[in-house]
BAPA-17175 format. One record per residue (C-alpha): residue number from 1; x, y, z. Coordinates in steps of 0.02 Angstrom, whole numbers, m for minus. Example, Ala and Ser with C-alpha at 12.3 -4.5 7.8 and 13.67 -1.06 7.14 Angstrom:
<r i="1" c1="615" c2="m225" c3="390"/>
<r i="2" c1="684" c2="m53" c3="357"/>
//
This chain:
<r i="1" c1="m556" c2="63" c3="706"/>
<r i="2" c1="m720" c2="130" c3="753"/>
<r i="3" c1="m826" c2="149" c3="572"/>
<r i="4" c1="m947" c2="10" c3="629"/>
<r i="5" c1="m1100" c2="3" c3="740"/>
<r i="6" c1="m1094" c2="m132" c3="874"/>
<r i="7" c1="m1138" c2="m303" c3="818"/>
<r i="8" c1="m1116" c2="m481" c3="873"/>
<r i="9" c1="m933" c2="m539" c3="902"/>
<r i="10" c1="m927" c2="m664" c3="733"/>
<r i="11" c1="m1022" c2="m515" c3="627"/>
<r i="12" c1="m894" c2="m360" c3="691"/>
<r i="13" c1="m764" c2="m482" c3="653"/>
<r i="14" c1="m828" c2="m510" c3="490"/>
<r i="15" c1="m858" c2="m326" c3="466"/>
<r i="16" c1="m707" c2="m292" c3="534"/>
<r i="17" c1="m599" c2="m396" c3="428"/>
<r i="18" c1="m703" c2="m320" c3="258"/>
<r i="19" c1="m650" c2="m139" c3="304"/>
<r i="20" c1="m495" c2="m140" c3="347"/>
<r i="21" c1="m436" c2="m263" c3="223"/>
<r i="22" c1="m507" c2="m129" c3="89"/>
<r i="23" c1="m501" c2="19" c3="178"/>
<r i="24" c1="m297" c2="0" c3="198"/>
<r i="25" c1="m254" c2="m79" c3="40"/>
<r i="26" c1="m273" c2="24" c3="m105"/>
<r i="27" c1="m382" c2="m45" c3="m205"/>
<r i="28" c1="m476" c2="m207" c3="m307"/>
<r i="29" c1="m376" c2="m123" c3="m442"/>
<r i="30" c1="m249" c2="m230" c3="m414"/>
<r i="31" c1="m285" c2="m395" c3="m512"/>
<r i="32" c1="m401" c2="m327" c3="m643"/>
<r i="33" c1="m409" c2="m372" c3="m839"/>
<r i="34" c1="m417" c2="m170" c3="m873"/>
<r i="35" c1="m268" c2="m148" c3="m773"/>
<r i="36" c1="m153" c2="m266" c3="m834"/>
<r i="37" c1="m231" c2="m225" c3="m1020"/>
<r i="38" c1="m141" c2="m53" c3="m1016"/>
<r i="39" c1="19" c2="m108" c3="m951"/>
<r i="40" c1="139" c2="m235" c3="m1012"/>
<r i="41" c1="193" c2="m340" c3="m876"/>
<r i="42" c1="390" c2="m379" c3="m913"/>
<r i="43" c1="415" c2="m473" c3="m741"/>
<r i="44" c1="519" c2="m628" c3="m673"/>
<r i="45" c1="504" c2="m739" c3="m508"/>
<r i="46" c1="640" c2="m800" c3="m420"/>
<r i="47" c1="627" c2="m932" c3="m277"/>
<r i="48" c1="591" c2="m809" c3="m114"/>
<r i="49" c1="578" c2="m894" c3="76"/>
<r i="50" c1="406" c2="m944" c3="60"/>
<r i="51" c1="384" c2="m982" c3="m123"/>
<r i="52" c1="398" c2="m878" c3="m288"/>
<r i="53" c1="406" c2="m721" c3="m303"/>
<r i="54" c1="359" c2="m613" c3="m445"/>
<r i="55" c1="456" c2="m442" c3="m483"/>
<r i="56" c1="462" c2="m312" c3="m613"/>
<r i="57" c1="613" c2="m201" c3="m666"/>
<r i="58" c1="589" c2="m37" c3="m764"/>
<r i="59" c1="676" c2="124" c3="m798"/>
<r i="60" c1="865" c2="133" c3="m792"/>
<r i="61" c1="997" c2="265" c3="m760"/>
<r i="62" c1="1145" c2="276" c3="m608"/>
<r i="63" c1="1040" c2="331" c3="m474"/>
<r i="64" c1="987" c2="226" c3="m314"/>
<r i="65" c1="879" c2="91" c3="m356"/>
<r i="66" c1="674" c2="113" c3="m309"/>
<r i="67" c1="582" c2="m16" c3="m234"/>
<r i="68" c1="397" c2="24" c3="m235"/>
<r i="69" c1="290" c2="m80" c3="m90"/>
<r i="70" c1="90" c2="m69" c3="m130"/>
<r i="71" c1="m35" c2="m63" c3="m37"/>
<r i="72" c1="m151" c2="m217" c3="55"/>
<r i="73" c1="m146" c2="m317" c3="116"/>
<r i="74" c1="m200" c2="m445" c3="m9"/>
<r i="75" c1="m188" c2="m337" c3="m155"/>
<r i="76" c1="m36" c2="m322" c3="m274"/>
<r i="77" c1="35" c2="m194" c3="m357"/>
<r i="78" c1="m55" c2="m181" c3="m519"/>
<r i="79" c1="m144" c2="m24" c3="m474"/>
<r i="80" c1="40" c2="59" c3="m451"/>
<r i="81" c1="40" c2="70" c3="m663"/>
<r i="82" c1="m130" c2="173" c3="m665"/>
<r i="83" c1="m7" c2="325" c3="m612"/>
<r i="84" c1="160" c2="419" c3="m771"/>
<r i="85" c1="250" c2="466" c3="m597"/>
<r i="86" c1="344" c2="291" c3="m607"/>
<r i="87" c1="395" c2="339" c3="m780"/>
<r i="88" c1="461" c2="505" c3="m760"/>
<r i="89" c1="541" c2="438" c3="m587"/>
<r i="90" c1="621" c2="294" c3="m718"/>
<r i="91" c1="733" c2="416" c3="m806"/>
<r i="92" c1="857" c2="396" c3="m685"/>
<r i="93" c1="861" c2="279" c3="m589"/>
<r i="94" c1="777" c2="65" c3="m590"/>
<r i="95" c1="584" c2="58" c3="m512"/>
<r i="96" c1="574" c2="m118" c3="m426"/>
<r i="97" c1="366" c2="m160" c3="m429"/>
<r i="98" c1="325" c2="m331" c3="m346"/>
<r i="99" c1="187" c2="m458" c3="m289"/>
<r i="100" c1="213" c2="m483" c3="m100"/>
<r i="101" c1="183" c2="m660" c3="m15"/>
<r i="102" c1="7" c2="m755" c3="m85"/>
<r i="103" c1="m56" c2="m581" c3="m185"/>
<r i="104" c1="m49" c2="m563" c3="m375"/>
<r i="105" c1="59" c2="m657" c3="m480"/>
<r i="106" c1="186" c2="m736" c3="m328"/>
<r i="107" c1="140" c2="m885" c3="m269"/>
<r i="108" c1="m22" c2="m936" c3="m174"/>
<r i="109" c1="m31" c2="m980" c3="28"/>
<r i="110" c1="0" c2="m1165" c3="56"/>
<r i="111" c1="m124" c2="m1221" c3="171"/>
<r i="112" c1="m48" c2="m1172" c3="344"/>
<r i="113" c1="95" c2="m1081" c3="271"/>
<r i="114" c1="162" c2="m912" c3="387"/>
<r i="115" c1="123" c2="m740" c3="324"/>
<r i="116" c1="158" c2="m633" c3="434"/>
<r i="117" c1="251" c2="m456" c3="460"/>
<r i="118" c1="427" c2="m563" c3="490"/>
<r i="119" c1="393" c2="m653" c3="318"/>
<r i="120" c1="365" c2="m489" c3="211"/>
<r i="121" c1="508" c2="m424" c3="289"/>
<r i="122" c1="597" c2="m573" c3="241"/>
<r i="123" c1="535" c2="m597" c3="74"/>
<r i="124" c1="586" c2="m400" c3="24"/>
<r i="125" c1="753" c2="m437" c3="102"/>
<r i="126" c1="771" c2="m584" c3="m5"/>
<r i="127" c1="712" c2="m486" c3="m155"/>
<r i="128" c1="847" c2="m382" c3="m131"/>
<r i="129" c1="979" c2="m506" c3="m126"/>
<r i="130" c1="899" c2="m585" c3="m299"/>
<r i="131" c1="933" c2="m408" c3="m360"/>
<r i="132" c1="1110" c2="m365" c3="m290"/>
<r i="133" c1="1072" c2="m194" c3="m219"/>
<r i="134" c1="1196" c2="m136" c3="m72"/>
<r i="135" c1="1080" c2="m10" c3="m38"/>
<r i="136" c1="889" c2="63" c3="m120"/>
<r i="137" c1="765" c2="176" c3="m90"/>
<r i="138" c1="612" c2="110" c3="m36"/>
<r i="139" c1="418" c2="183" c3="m53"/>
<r i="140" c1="298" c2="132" c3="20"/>
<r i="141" c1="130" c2="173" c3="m5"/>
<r i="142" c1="m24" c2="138" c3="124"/>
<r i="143" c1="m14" c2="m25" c3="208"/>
<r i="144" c1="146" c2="m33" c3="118"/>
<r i="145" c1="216" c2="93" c3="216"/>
<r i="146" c1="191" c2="11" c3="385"/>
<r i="147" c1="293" c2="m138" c3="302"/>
<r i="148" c1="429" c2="0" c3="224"/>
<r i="149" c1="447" c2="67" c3="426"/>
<r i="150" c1="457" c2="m122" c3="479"/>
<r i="151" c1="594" c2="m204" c3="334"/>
<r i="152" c1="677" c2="m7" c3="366"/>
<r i="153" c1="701" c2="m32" c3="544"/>
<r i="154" c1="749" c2="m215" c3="529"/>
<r i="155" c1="888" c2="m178" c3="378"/>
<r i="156" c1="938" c2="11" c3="406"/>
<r i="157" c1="1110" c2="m40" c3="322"/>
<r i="158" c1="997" c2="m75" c3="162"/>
<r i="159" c1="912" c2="82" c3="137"/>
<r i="160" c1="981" c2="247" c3="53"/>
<r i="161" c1="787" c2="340" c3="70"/>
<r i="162" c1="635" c2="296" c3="152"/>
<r i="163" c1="460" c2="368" c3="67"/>
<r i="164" c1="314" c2="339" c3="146"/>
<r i="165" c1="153" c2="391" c3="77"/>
<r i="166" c1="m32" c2="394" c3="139"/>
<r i="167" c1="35" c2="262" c3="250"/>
<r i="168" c1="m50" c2="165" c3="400"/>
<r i="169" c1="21" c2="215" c3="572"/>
<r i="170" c1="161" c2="159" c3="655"/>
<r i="171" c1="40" c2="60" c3="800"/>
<r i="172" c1="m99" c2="m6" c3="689"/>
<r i="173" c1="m243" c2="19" c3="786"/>
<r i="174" c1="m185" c2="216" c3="779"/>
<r i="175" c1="m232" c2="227" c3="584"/>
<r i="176" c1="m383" c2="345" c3="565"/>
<r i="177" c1="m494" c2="311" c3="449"/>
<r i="178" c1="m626" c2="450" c3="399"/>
<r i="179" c1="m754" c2="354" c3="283"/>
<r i="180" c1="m893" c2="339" c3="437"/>
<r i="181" c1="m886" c2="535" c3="465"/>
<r i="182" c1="m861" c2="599" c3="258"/>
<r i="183" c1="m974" c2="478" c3="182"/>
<r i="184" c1="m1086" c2="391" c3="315"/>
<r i="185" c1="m1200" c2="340" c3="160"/>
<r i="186" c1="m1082" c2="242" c3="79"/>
<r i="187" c1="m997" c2="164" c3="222"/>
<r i="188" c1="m1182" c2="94" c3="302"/>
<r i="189" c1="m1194" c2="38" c3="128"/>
<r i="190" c1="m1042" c2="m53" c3="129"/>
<r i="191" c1="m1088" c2="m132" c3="286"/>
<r i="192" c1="m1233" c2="m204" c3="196"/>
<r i="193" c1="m1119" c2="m325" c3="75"/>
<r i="194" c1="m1032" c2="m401" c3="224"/>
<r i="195" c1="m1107" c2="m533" c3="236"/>
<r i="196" c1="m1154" c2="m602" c3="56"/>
<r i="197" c1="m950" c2="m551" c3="25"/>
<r i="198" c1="m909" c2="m680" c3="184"/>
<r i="199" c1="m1046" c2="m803" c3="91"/>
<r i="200" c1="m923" c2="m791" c3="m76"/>
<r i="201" c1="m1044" c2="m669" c3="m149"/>
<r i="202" c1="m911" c2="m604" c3="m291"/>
<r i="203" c1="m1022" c2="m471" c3="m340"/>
<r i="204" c1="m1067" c2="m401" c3="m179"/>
<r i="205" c1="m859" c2="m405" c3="m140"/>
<r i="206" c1="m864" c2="m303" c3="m319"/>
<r i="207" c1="m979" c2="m183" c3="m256"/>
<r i="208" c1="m921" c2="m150" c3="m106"/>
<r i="209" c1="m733" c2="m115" c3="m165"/>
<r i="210" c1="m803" c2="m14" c3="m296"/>
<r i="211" c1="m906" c2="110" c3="m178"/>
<r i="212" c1="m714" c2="96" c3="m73"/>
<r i="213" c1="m643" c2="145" c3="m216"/>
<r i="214" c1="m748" c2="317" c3="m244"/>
<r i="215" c1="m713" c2="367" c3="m68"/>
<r i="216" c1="m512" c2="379" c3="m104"/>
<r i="217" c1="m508" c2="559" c3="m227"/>
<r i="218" c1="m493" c2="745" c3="m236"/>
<r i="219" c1="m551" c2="754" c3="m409"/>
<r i="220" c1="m711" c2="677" c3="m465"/>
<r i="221" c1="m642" c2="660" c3="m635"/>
<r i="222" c1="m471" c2="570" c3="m609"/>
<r i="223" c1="m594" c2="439" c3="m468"/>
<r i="224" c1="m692" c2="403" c3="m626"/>
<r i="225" c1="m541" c2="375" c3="m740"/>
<r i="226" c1="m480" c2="258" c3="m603"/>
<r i="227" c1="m619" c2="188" c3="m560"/>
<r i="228" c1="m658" c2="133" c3="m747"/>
<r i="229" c1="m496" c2="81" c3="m797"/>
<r i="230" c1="m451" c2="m16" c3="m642"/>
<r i="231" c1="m635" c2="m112" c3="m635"/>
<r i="232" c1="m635" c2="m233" c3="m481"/>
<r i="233" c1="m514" c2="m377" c3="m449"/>
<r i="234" c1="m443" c2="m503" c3="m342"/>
<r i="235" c1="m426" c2="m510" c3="m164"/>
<r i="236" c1="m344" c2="m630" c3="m62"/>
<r i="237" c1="m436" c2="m642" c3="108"/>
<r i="238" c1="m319" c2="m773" c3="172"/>
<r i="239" c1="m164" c2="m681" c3="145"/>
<r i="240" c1="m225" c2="m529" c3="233"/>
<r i="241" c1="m300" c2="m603" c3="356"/>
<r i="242" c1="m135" c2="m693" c3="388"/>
<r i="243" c1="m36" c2="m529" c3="409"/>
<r i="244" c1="m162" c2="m428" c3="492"/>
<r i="245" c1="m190" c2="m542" c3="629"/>
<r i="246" c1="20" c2="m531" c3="660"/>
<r i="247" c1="14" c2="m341" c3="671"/>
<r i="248" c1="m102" c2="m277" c3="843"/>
<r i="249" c1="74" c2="m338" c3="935"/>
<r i="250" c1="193" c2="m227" c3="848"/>
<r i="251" c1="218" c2="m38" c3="878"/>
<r i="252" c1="343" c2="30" c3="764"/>
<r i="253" c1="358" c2="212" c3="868"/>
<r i="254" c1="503" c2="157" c3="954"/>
<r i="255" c1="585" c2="93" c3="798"/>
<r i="256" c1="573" c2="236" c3="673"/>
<r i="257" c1="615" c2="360" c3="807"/>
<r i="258" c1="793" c2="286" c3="780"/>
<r i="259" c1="787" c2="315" c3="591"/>
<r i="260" c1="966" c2="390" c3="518"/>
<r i="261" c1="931" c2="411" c3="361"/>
<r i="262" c1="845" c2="525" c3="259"/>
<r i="263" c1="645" c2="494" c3="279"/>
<r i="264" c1="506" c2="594" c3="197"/>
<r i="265" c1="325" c2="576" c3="238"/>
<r i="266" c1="189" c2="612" c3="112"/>
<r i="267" c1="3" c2="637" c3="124"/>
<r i="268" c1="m146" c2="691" c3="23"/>
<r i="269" c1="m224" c2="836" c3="116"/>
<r i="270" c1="m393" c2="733" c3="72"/>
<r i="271" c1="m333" c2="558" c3="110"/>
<r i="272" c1="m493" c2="475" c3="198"/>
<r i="273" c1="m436" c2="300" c3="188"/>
<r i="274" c1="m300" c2="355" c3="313"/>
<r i="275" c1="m315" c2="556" c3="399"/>
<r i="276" c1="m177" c2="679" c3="373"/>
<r i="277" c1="m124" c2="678" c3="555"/>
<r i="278" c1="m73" c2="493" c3="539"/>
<r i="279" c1="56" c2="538" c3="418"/>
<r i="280" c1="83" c2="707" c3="529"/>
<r i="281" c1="143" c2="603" c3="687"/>
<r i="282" c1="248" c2="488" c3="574"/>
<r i="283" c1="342" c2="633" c3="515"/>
<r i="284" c1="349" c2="695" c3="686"/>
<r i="285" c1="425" c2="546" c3="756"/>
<r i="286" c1="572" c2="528" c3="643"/>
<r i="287" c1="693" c2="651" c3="689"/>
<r i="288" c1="740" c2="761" c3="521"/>
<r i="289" c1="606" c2="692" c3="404"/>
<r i="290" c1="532" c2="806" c3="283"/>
<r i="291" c1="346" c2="832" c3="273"/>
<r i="292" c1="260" c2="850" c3="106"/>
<r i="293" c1="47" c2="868" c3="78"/>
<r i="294" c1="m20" c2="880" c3="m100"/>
<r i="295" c1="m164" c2="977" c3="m83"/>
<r i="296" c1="m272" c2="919" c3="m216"/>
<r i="297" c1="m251" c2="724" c3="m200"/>
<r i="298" c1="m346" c2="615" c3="m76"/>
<r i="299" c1="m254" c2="443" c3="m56"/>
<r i="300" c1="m155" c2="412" c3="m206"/>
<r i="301" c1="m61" c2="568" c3="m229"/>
<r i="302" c1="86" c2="508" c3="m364"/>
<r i="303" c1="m103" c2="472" c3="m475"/>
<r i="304" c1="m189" c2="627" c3="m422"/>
<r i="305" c1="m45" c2="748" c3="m448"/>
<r i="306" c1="79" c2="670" c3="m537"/>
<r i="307" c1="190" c2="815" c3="m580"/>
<r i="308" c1="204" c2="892" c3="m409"/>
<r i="309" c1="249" c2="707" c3="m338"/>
<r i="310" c1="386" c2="678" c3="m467"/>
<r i="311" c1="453" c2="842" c3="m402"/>
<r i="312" c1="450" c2="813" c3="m231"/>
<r i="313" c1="514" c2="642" c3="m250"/>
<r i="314" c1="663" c2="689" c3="m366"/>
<r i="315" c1="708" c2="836" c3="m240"/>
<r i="316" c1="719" c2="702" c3="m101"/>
<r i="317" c1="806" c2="573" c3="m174"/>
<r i="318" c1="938" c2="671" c3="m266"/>
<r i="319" c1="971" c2="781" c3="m98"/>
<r i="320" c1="1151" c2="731" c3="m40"/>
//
């Protein structure tokens, strides 16, 4: 990660931790009153390794099951319901939405509880059982699609289609992040509310996720509909801290290279939360994936251009 200047070791940690903990995630969306105000949540928990675990179910139909994995982390998956694809995509088939380990509406971190790569893993797998799906596609979107490639190549058996959008790369520290170089304005700004956010400064954290948030778009019109309806929200520091200090010893290269079934990677030709090429190499280290760019979306693609997702989406998951 190199959008910061060089600082003392406890400040570039703090800075550190502040970027990429909003830079990967998608967004302070994810907890917000507006949010949550334009969708009706119709979710359960169930009892999951480390505590409960919330889950929603819509959209029906015969076709494969689709689990949706958000962004973070420390975010949930609110922001997921700013976007109709999940609607259209609903016709035929279940969408699975949850709140992963300490985020959202699942329960909090016990002090000292594990959160770490192995526990998401296990807490999907045990959604999964709580659901009684053989098999189901899975999406994953963003840091969510580093933890799709990880449950994917732990349960292979489990998974009928892997989707993985805008996602970090398979090695974290190879995720390329373009905020220093497109916005350098914003991003020094940013670095300003490090250290009130660190203090507990709620509104500097606000700010500071809301300049993140105008970074993330093609079209200056759908970032301000986002932007306004999604407002800023809750993050949990101690969950992502948890899971991002787990993942520097993992590189997934090996494992997705071994991937049998079918596996497309998506990308927003404008994502600057996570460069094109990341998503590039993915797709060309899984033998036989298919390689889609929307060229008028910058990090959120099924929100940016809804229709050509649901059509690239349906294509893959009702190819035989």
């Amino acid at each position: 990660m190199n959008f910061w200047e060089p600082l003392s070791p406890a400040r570039a940690l703090a800075k550190r931790i502040f970027f990429i903990a909003t830079g990967l995630s998608i967004c302070a969306s994810l907890s917000s009153a507006p949010a949550r105000a334009a969708h009706e949540e119709t979710g359960q928990t169930f009892d999951g390794p480390g505590g409960k675990l919330y889950y929603e179910v819509t959209g029906s139909g015969s076709g494969t099951p689709l689990i949706i994995v958000n962004g973070g982390p420390g975010f949930d998956h609110t922001y997921l319901h700013i976007s109709t694809a999940w609607d259209t995509l609903g016709k035929n088939r279940r969408i699975i939405f949850y709140d992963q380990r300490g985020d959202g509406r699942s329960a909090q971190l016990k002090p000292g509880q594990s959160c770490n790569l192995a526990d998401q893993i296990a807490d999907l797998e045990a959604l999964r059982a709580h659901l009684g799906f053989e098999k189901w596609d899975m999406l994953g979107h963003s840091w969510g699609g580093y933890l799709s490639m990880a449950y994917s190549a732990r349960h292979p058996e489990h998974i009928a289609h892997l989707m993985i959008v805008d996602s970090a790369a398979p090695k974290w520290s190879d995720t390329l992040f373009l905020f220093s170089q497109i916005f350098p304005e914003l991003t020094e700004r940013r670095a300003g509310y490090v250290f009130a956010d660190e203090m507990g400064d709620k509104a500097a954290s606000d700010a500071g996720i809301r300049d993140y948030l105008t970074m993330l778009f093609y079209s200056a019109e759908k970032r301000d509909a986002f932007v306004a309806q999604m407002g800023a929200g809750a993050f949990h520091k101690e969950t992502s801290r948890a899971v991002m200090s787990d993942l520097p010893r993992f590189d997934l290269n090996p494992e997705i290279a071994k991937f049998k079934f079918p596996v497309i990677v998506m990308t927003g030709r404008y994502d600057i939360n996570v460069a094109p090429l990341v998503a590039y190499k993915i797709h060309q280290a899984i033998p036989g994936s298919r390689f889609v760019v929307f060229e008028r979306s910058g990090h959120i693609p099924f929100y940016e251009e809804p229709d050509a997702f649901v059509r690239a989406a349906d294509e893959f998951l009702n190819a035989k």
